[in-house]
Kinemage of the C-alpha trace (Angstrom):
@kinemage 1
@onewidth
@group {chain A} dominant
@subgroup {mainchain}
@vectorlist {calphas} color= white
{ca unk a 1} P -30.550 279.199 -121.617
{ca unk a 2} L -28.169 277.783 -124.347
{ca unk a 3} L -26.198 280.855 -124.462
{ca unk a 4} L -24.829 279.387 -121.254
{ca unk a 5} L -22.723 277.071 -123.574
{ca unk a 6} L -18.898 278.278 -123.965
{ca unk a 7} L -16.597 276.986 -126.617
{ca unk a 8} L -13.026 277.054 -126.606
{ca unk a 9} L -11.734 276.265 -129.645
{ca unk a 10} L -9.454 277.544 -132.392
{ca unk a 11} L -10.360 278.718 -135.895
{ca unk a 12} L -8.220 276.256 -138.098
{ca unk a 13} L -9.276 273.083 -135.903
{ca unk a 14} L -11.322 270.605 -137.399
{ca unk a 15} L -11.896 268.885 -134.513
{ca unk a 16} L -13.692 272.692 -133.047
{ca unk a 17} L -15.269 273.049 -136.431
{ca unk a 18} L -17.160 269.790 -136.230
{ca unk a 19} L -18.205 270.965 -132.649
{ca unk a 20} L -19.455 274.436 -134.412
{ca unk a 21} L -21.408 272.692 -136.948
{ca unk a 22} L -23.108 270.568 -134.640
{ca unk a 23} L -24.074 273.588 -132.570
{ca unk a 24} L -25.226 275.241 -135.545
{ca unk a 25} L -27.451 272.490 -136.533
{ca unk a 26} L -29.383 272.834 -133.120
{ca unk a 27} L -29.545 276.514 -133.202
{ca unk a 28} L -27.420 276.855 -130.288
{ca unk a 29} L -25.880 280.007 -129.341
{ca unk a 30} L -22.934 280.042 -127.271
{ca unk a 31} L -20.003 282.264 -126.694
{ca unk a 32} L -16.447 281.217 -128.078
{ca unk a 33} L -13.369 281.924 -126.490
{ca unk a 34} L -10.311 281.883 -128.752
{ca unk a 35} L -7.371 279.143 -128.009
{ca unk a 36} L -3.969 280.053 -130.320
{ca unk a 37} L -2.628 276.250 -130.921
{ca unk a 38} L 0.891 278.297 -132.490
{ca unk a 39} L 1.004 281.258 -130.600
{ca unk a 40} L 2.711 281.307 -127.178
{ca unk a 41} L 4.083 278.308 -127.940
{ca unk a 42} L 0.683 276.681 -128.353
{ca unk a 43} L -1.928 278.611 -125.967
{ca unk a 44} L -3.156 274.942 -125.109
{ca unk a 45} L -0.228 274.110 -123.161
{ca unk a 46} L -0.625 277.248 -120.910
{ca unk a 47} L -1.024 276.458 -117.099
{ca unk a 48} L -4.662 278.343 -117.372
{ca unk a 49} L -5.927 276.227 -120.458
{ca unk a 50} L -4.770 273.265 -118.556
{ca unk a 51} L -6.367 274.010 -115.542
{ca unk a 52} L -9.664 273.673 -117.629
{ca unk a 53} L -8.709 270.567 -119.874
{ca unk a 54} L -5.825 268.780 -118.758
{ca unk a 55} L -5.574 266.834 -122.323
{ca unk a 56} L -4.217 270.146 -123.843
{ca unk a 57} L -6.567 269.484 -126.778
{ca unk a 58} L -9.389 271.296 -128.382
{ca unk a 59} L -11.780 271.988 -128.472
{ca unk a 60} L -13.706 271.725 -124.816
{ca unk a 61} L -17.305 272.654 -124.040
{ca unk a 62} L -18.249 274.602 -120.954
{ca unk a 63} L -22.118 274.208 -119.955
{ca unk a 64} L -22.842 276.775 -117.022
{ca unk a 65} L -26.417 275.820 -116.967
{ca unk a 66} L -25.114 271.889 -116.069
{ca unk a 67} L -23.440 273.192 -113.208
{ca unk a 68} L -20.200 274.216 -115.129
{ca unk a 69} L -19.599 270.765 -116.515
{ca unk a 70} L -16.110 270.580 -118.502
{ca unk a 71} L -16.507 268.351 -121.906
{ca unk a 72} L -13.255 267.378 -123.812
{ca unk a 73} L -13.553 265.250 -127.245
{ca unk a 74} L -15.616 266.704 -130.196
{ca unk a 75} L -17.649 263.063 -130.589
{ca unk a 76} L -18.145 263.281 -127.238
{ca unk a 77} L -19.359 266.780 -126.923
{ca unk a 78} L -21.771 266.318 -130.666
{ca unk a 79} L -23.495 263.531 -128.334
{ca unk a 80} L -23.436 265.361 -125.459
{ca unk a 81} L -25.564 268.121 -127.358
{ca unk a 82} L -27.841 265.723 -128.677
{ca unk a 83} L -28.523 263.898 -125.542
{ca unk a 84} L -29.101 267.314 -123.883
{ca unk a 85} L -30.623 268.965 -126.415
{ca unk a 86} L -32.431 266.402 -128.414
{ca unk a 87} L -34.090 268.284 -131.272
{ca unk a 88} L -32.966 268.279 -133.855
{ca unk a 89} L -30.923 264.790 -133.959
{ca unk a 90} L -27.537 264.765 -134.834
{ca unk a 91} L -27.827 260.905 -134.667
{ca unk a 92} L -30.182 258.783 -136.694
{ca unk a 93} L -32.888 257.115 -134.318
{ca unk a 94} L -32.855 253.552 -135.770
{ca unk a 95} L -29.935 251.596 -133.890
{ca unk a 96} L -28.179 250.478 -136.967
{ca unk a 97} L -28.070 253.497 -139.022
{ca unk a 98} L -26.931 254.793 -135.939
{ca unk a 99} L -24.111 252.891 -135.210
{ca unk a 100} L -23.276 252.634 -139.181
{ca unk a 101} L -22.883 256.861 -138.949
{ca unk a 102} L -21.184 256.428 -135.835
{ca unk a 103} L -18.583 254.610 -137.226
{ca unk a 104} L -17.566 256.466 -140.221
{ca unk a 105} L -17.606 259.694 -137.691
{ca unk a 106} L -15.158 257.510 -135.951
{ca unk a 107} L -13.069 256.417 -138.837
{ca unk a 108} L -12.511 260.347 -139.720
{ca unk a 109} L -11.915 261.329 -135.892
{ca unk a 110} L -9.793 258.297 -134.611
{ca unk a 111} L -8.150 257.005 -137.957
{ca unk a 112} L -7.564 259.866 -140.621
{ca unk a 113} L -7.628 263.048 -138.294
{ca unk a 114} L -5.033 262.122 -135.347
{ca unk a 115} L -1.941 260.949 -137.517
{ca unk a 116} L -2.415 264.398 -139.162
{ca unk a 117} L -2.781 266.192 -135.618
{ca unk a 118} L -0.466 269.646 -135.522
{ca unk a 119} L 0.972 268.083 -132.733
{ca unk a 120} L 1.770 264.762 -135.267
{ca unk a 121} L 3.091 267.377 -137.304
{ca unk a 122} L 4.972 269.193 -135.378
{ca unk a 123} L 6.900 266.166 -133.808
{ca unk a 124} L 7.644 264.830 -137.340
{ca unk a 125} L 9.073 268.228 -137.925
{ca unk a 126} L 10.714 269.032 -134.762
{ca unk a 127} L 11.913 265.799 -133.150
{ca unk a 128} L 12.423 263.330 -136.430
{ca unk a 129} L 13.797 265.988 -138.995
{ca unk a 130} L 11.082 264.990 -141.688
{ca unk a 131} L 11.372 267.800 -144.294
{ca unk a 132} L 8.738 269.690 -144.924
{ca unk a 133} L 8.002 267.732 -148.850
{ca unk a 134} L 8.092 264.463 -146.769
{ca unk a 135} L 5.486 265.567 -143.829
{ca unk a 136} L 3.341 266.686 -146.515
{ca unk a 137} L 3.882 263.422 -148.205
{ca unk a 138} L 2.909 261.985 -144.868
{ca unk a 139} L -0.705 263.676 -144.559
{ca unk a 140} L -1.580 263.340 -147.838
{ca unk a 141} L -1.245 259.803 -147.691
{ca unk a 142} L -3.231 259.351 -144.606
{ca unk a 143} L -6.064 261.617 -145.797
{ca unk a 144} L -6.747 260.211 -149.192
{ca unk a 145} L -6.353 256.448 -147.966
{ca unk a 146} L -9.332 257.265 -145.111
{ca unk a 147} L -11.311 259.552 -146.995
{ca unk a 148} L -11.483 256.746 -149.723
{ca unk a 149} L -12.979 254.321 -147.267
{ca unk a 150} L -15.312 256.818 -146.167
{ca unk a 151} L -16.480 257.041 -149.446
{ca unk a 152} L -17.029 253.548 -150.174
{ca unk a 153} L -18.679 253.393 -146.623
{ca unk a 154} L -21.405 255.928 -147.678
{ca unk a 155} L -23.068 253.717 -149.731
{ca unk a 156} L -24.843 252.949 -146.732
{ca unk a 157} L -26.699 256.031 -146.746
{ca unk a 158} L -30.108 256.724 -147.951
{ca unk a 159} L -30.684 260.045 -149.471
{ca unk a 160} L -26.966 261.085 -149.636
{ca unk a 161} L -27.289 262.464 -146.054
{ca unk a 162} L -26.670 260.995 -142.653
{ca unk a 163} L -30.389 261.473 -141.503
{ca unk a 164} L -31.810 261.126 -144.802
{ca unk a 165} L -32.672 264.692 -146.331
{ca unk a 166} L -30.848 266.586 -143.719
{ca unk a 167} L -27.046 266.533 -141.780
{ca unk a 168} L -25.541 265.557 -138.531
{ca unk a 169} L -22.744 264.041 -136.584
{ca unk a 170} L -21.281 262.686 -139.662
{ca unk a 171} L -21.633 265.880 -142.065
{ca unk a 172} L -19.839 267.639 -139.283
{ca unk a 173} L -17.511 265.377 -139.079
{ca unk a 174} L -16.220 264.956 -142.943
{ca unk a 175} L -17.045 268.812 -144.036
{ca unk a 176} L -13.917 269.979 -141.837
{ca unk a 177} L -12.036 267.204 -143.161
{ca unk a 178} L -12.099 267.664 -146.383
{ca unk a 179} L -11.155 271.248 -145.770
{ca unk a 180} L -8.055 269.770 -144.570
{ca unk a 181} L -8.119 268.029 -147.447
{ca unk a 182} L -7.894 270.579 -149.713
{ca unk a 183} L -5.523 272.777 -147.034
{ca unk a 184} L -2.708 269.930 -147.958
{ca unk a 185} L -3.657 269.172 -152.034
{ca unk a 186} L -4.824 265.941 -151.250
{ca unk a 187} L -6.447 264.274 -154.409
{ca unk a 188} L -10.433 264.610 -153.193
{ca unk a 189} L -11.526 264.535 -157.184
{ca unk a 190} L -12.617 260.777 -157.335
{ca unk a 191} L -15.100 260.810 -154.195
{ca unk a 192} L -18.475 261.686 -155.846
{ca unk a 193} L -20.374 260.977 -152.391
{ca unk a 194} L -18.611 263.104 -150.265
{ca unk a 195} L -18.006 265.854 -152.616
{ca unk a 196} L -22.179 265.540 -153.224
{ca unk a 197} L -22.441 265.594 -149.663
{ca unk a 198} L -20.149 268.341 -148.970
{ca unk a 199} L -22.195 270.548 -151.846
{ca unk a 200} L -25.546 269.780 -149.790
{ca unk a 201} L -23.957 271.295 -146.513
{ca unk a 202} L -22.037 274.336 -147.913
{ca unk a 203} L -25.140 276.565 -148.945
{ca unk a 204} L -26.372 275.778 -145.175
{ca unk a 205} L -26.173 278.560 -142.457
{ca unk a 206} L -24.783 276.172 -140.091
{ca unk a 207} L -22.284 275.173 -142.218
{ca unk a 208} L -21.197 278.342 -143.582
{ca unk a 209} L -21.289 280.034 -139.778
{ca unk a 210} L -18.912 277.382 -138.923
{ca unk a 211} L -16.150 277.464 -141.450
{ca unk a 212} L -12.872 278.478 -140.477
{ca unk a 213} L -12.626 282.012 -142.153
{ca unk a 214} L -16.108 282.875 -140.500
{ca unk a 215} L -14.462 282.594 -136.724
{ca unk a 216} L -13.788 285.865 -134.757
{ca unk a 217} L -10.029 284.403 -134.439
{ca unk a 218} L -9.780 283.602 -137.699
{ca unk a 219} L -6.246 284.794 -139.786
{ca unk a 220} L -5.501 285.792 -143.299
């Protein structure tokens, strides 16, 4: 039944790897098909790619067994899973822990991740002349002032986890971040919760199935 799911995503994408995770976490299998965001120009702006997701984004869910539905948005398709596939929660079931892991997913997906987008990137680079030192600069600044608040904001958590003793939207959510993290030398050092947090997840098959240099596409 589930193996109906397709994912088309790309290796390095932290917005695909949170999707990953979350399918991981429900035992989920599905079949991935590969999406180059350098290659070709960027493989998501092809005319067949945007046939299927007219955002040019990744990643996007394909469910065959929901009559071919098309889902775009990684938040969107984690609750999509967990509205379809209910056990196990991603999502805590008491409506304020809830929203409270809801919004720190948000503050990593809609405030840190987007102003260090490849596409961000790429425009700094291409269209504005930033250097390379500078752009840098530019997402290390981003990434350490958001993953601080996230830190501070997981006080809120009992347990160290999002649902307690176990992860979910939110672990899937900062583990590929702070892979960025480290991708650009941002300073990670002084965030004891999420680097506790991120130690909890790593030794987890869903995790560690997930990670960037586990992919099929994956490149040295």
């Amino acid at each position: 039944m589930s193996s109906e799911l397709t994912l088309y995503g790309y290796w390095r994408s932290s917005a695909a790897y949170r999707v990953r995770i979350g399918l991981n976490l429900k035992g989920l299998a599905y079949r991935q098909v590969p999406v180059h965001l350098v290659q070709d120009g960027g493989q998501q702006h092809s005319a067949e790619y945007q046939a299927l997701n007219p955002q040019e984004l990744l990643p996007l869910l394909v469910d065959e067994r929901n009559g071919g539905v098309r889902i775009a948005q990684s938040l969107a398709i984690l609750e999509y899973l967990d509205e379809v596939f209910p056990v196990p929660a991603l999502l805590p079931a008491e409506p304020a822990q809830r929203a409270q892991v809801r919004a720190l997913a948000l503050h990593i997906a809609c405030d840190i991740h987007p102003l260090n987008n490849l596409r961000v990137l790429q425009y700094l680079s291409a269209e504005l002349g930033v250097d390379d030192e500078a752009k840098n600069a530019w997402y290390r600044h981003w990434v350490e002032k958001g993953l601080a608040a996230v830190e501070e904001g997981l006080a809120v958590l009992k347990g160290g986890l999002s649902l307690g003793n176990r992860p979910g939207y939110l672990e899937a959510c900062v583990i590929p971040q702070l892979y960025n993290a480290r991708r650009f030398a941002c300073d990670i050092e002084g965030l004891p919760r999420l680097l506790e947090m991120e130690d909890r997840c790593r030794t987890l098959d869903a995790f560690k199935a997930a990670a960037p240099d586990a992919q099929p596409d994956a490149q040295g």
